[in-house]
N, C-alpha and C positions, 0 to 999 in steps of 0.2 A: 587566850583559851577558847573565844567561841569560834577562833578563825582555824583551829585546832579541831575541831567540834565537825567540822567538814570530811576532815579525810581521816579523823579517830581508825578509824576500821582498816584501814590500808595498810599492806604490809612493804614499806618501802626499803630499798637496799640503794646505797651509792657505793661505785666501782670506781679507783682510786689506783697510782701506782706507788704508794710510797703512805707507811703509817707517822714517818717521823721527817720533820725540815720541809722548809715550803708554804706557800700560803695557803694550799689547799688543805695539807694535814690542821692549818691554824684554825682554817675554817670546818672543818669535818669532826673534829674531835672534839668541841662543847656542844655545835647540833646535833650531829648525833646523842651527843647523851639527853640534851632536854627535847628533843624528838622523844625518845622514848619516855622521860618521864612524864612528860605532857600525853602519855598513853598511843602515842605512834609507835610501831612496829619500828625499827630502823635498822638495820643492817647494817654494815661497813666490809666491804670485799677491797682485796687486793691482788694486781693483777703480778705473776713474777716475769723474770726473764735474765738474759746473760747479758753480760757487759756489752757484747755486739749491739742486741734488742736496744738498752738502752744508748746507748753511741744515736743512733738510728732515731728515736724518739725523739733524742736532743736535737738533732739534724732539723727535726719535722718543726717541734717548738722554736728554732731558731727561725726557718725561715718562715712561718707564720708572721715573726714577726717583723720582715722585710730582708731578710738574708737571701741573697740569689743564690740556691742550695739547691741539686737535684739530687736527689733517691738515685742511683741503681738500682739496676732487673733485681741484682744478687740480695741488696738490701730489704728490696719491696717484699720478695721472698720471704728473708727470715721473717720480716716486719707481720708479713699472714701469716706467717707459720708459728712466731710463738702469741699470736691473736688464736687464732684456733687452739693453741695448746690451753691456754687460758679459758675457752670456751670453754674447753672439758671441764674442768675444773669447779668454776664457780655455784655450776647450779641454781642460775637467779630463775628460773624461765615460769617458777611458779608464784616471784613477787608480783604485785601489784603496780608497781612504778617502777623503772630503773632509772638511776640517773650517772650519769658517766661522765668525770671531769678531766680536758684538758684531752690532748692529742694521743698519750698513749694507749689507753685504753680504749680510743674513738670505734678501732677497726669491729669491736665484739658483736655490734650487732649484726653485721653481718652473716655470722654463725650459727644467728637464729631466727630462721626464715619462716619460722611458723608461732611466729613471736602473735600475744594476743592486748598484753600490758602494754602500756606506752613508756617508748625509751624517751629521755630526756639528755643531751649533750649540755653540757654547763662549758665553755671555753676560759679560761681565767688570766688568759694572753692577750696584749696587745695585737688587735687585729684592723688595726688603720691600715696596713698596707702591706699583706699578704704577698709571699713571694707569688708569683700566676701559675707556674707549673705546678708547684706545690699544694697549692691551693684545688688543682684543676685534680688532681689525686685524692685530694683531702673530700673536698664537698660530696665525692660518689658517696661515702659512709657517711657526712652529715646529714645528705637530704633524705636518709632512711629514717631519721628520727623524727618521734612526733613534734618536737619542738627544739629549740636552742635555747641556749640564756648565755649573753655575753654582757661584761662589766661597764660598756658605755654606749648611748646611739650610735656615736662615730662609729663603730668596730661593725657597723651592719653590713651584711653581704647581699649580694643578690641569689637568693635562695629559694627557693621552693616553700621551703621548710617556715614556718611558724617562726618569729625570732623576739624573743622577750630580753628587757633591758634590767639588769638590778645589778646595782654600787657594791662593790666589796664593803664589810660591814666590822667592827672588830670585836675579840669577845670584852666587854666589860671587865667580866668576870676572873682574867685569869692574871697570873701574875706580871706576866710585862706588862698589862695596861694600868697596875694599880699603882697609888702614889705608895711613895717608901719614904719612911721619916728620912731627918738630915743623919741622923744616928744609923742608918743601914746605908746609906749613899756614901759616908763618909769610911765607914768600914771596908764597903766595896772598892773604894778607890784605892784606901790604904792595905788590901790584897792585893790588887795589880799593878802597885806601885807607881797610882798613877796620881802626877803632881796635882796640888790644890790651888797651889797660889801664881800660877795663870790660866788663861784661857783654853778650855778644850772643844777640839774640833774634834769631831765626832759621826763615822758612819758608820749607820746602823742598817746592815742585810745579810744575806747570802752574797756567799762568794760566787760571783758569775761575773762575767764578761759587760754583762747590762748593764751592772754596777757601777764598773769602771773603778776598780780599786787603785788602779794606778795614778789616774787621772787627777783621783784626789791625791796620792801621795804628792803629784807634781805640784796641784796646786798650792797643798800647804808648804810644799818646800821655798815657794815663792811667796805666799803669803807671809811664815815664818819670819823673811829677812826685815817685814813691818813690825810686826806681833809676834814680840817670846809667845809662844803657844804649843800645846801639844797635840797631838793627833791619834787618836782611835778608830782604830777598825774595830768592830763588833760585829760576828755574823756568824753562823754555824753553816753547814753542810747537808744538803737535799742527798737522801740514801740512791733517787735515782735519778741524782744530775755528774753522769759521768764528768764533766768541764769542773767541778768545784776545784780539786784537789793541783786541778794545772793551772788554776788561775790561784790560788791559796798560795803555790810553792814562790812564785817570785818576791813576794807582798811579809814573806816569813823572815825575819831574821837571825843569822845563820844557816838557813836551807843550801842546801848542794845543788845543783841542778846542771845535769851532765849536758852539753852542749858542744856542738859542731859549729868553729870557729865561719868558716864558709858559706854557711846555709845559713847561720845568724846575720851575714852581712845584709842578706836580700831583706830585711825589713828594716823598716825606720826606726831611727836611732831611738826614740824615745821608749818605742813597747818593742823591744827585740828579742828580749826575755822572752817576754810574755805569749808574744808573737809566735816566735819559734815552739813553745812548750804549746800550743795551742796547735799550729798546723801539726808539727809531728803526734798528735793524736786524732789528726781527720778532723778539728772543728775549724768553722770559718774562722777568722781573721778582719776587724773592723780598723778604719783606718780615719774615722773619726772623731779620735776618741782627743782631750786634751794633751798637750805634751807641750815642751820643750820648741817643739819643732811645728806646733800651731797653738803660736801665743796670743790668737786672737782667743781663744776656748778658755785658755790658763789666763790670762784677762780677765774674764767673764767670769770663772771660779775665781778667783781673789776678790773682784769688787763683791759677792755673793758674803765670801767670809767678810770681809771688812763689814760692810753693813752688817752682817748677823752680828758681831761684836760693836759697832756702833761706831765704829773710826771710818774717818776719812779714807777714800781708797784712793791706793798710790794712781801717780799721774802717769 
């Protein structure tokens, strides 16, 4: 409260693309409320745009996070154009603080050239190893800001710009972090019909590519042949992560998934699916992921499970 007691008076607004999925919604939606109940002003904006805008977005966040990915003219275009349309929109320019997280939203300040509050970029991406072109696009709009805050020192840039360090943090307070008796865990399993009396392997995200949801299925299917066990995926859906629903469809059982016999041959046997449903919507394609066909990774995830369950890992 007395650290509260500093900026009481301040009318602070954070600009955001998305109210629901994501780490940023996890994080924005209990601060904001005890921002304001601890007597800070706080706003919550959201920026819109079309499927394209976010395709584009994703592109940006992808290679931030080492994807060799370039923009197009045509892209850079919309990418300012539904930034300025967003401009119009928002009306921050008489808060006190603005703070803007994560890559899509980056471009706004720009729009306001006669800005007098200090803008704040928050990044919530791994930024160890930035694509260079992308990056050399990106920093024009960061080093307008009065400051930055990224999740680790590693992630530091060579910047102009002020660059402050702080750890993702979780809420205490909301229900996935609290304990749940045996009598609600056992209820939940026995709705998903999910067995009790072996071991469950278990991940828990968003469906993204980073994830690597295949990766795991490969590994338990090799781990499996050690350990009766079962395996869960747990993870919801980002409203503006265009890739969820194409990396969701292979991982679904009984999903359809209409495919060209030919143009699936050009990818590696183990993510072909995946592969294919991923390029035929414009996003990269990673080719490190574990599989079949690099059993040194699927190795590495099995001795991973084995230890978590406490057995011996095969030889």
């Amino acid at each position: 409260m007395k650290k509260a007691d500093t900026i009481r008076d301040l009318h602070i607004v954070h600009v955001s693309s998305t109210f629901y999925g994501g780490g940023v919604t996890e994080i924005l939606t209990p601060l904001t409320l005890i921002m304001n109940t601890m007597g800070i002003e706080t706003g919550w904006r959201m920026i819109q745009g079309t499927p394209a805008f976010f395709n584009i977005t994703k592109k940006l966040h992808n290679a931030l996070q080492g994807y060799a990915l370039n923009l197009a003219s045509d892209e850079i275009r919309l990418f300012e154009q539904i930034t300025f349309e967003n401009a119009l929109r928002l009306h921050v320019e008489d808060r006190d603080v603005i703070i803007v997280h994560d890559p899509q939203p980056l471009g706004l300040i720009s729009e306001f050239p006669e800005r007098v509050s200090p803008w704040i970029w928050q990044c919530h991406v791994d930024l160890s190893d930035p694509h260079p072109q992308t990056w050399d696009y990106i920093s024009k709009f960061v080093e307008q800001y009065q400051a930055v805050v990224f999740s680790l020192p590693e992630y530091r840039q060579d910047l102009a710009t002020k660059q402050h360090f702080i750890a993702p943090a979780i809420n205490p307070f909301s229900e996935k972090n609290c304990d749940l008796s045996d009598a609600q865990v056992l209820e939940c399993l026995d709705r998903h019909q999910i067995a009790t009396n072996r071991p469950i392997i278990a991940q828990v995200s968003r469906f993204d590519p980073w994830k690597d949801p295949v990766g795991v299925i490969e590994a338990f299917r090799k781990a499996s042949k050690e350990v009766d066990s079962t395996l869960v995926l747990l993870g919801n859906l980002a409203l503006d992560d265009p890739e969820a629903n194409i990396v969701l469809a292979p991982v679904m059982p009984g999903q359809t998934v209409a495919v060209e016999p030919e143009e699936v041959k050009a990818f590696r046997p183990t993510y072909r699916l995946l592969s294919y449903c991923l390029a035929s919507g414009g996003f990269p394609v990673r080719n490190d992921l574990a599989g079949v066909d690099r059993p040194d990774l699927v190795d590495a995830l099995a001795r991973e499970i084995h230890g978590w369950a406490g057995l011996t890992p095969p030889c």
